[in-house]
N, C-alpha and C positions, 0 to 999 in steps of 0.2 A: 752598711748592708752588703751580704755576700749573696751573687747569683747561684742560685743551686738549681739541681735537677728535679724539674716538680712538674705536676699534672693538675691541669684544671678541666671542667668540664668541655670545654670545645681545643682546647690547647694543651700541648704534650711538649714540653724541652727534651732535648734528647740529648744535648751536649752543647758545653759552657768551657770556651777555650779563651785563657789572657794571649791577646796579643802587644799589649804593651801597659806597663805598671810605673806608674811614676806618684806625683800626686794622686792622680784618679788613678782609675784603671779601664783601658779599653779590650774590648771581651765579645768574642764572634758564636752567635747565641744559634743554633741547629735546632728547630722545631716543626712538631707537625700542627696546623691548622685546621678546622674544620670549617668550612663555609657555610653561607647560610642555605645553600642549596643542597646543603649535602654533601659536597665533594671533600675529600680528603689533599691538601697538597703538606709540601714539605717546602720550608724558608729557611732563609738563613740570615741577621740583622749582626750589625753591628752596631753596639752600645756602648757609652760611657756612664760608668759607675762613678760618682765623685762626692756621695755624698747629700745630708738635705740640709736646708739653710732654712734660716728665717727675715724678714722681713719689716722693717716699722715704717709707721708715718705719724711722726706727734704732730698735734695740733693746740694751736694757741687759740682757746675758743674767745678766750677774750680781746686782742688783738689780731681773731683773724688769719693769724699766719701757720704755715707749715715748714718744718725742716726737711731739707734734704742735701745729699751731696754732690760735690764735682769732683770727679778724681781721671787721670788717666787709665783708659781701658785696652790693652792693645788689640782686643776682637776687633773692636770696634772702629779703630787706626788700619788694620787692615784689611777692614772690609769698608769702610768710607772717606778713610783718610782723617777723622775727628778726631786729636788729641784727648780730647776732653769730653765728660760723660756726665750726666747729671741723672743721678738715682737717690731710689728712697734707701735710708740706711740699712745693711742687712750685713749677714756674714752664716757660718759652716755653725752646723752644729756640734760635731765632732764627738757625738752622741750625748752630746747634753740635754737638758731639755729644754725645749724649745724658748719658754717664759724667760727662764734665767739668762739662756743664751741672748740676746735680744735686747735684754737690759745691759750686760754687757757691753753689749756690741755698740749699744746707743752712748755708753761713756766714756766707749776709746773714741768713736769717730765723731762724734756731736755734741762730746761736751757736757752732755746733760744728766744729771742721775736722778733716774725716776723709780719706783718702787712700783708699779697698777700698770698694765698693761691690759689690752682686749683681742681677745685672737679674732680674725674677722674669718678668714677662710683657708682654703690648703690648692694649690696647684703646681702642678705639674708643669716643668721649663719646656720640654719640646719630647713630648710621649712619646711620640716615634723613635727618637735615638736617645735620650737623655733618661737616666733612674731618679735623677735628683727631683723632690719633692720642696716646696717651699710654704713655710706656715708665714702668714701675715697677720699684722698685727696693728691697731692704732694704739695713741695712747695719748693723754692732755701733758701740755708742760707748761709751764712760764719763765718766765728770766729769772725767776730764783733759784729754779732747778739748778744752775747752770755751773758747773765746778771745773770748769778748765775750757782753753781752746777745744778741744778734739783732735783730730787730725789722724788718727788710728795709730797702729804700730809700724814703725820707723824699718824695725829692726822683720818683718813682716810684708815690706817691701810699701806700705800702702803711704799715702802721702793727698791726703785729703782737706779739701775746703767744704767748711760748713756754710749753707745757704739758708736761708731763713727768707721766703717770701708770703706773698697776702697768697693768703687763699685762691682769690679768683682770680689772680692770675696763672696759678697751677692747672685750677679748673679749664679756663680760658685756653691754655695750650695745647690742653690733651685736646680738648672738644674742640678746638681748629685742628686738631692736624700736626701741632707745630711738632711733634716730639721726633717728629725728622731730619737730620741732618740739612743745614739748610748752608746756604753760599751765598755772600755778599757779591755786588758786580763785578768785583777783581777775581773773584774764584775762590776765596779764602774762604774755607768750611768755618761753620759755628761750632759751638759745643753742641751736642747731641743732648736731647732732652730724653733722656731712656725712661720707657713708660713703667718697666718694671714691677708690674699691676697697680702701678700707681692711679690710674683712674678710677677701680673699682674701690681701692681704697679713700682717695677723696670723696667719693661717695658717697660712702660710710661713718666720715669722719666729717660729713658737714649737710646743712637742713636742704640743701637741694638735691639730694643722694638718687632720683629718681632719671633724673635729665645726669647727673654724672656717670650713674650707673651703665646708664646707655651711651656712653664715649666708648669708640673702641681701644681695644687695651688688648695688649699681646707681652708676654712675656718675655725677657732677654734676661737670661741668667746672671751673667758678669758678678758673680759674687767671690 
């Protein structure tokens, strides 16, 4: 998606300047606001443009479990020190669509090829400065799916371990807490359990979705 100069009913762009273009693009956005008082002011945000992604969490309704991954993230290293990341599988859509995207992405990094997917919902990484959009998705799998390690592409930089645990224990993490960077008595950080709307998705994908629903859950891009 390209930023352009557009008008909504309380909100005017007035100008859409690249300040730096690499992968994404970052872009210093000039508009006028209207408040809800009335008042007219003028902003100016800085944005990253990079694209929307999607999102899975299969589930093994019959044994209970869910996949996910651990890979290194360096946001995440430099902002806690945690080499290691554990999220639900996702990747760029690169304007695909979203279904196909996703199924893809579930059999370079997990191994598994599935065909049925279920879209659960769509949000947004961090509104205030972030354009990326992410569609989520569940889907059922079982150990027959299963047509390779995973691992993602090599050549892509990604370098991924497949996790496969019981349900309630995923449940159990988010709904403590645990999906925080945590430190043994020596000081040595754990892997980061990134929620990656991974709560609202367990939810979704299992018969106590009412009490999961209510775990909080905050989004971290890292896709």
């Amino acid at each position: 998606m390209t930023a352009m100069i557009m008008d909504g009913q309380t909100v005017q762009v007035r100008n859409v300047e690249t300040i730096a273009q690499n992968k994404g693009r970052l872009i210093s956005v000039s508009y006028e606001q209207r408040r809800r008082d009335g008042d007219q002011e003028q902003l100016k945000r800085e944005i990253y443009e990079n694209g929307n992604s999607a999102v899975i969490l299969p589930y093994d309704a019959d044994r209970q479990t869910v996949l996910l991954t651990r890979q290194p993230r360096i946001p995440v290293f430099l902002q806690d020190g945690s080499e290691q990341a554990v999220e639900a599988c996702a990747g760029k859509l690169d304007g695909e669509n979203a279904e196909r995207r996703i199924v893809k992405e579930m059999q370079e990094e997990l191994g598994y090829k599935i065909t049925k997917v279920q879209r659960l919902f769509e949000l947004y990484v961090s509104p205030a400065a972030i354009m990326e959009k992410i569609v989520f998705f569940t889907c059922t799998y079982s150990p027959a799916d299963k047509v390779s390690d995973g691992g993602g592409l090599k050549k892509e930089g990604e370098d991924i371990e497949v996790l496969e645990i019981p349900l309630h224990e995923a449940a159990a993490t988010i709904t403590a807490g645990e999906i925080v960077r945590r430190k043994d008595k020596d000081g040595r950080a754990h892997p980061v359990f990134e929620q990656s709307g991974i709560g609202l998705m367990l939810g979704a994908s299992s018969n106590d979705s009412r009490r999961l629903i209510k775990a909080k859950t905050a989004w971290y891009g890292g896709l």
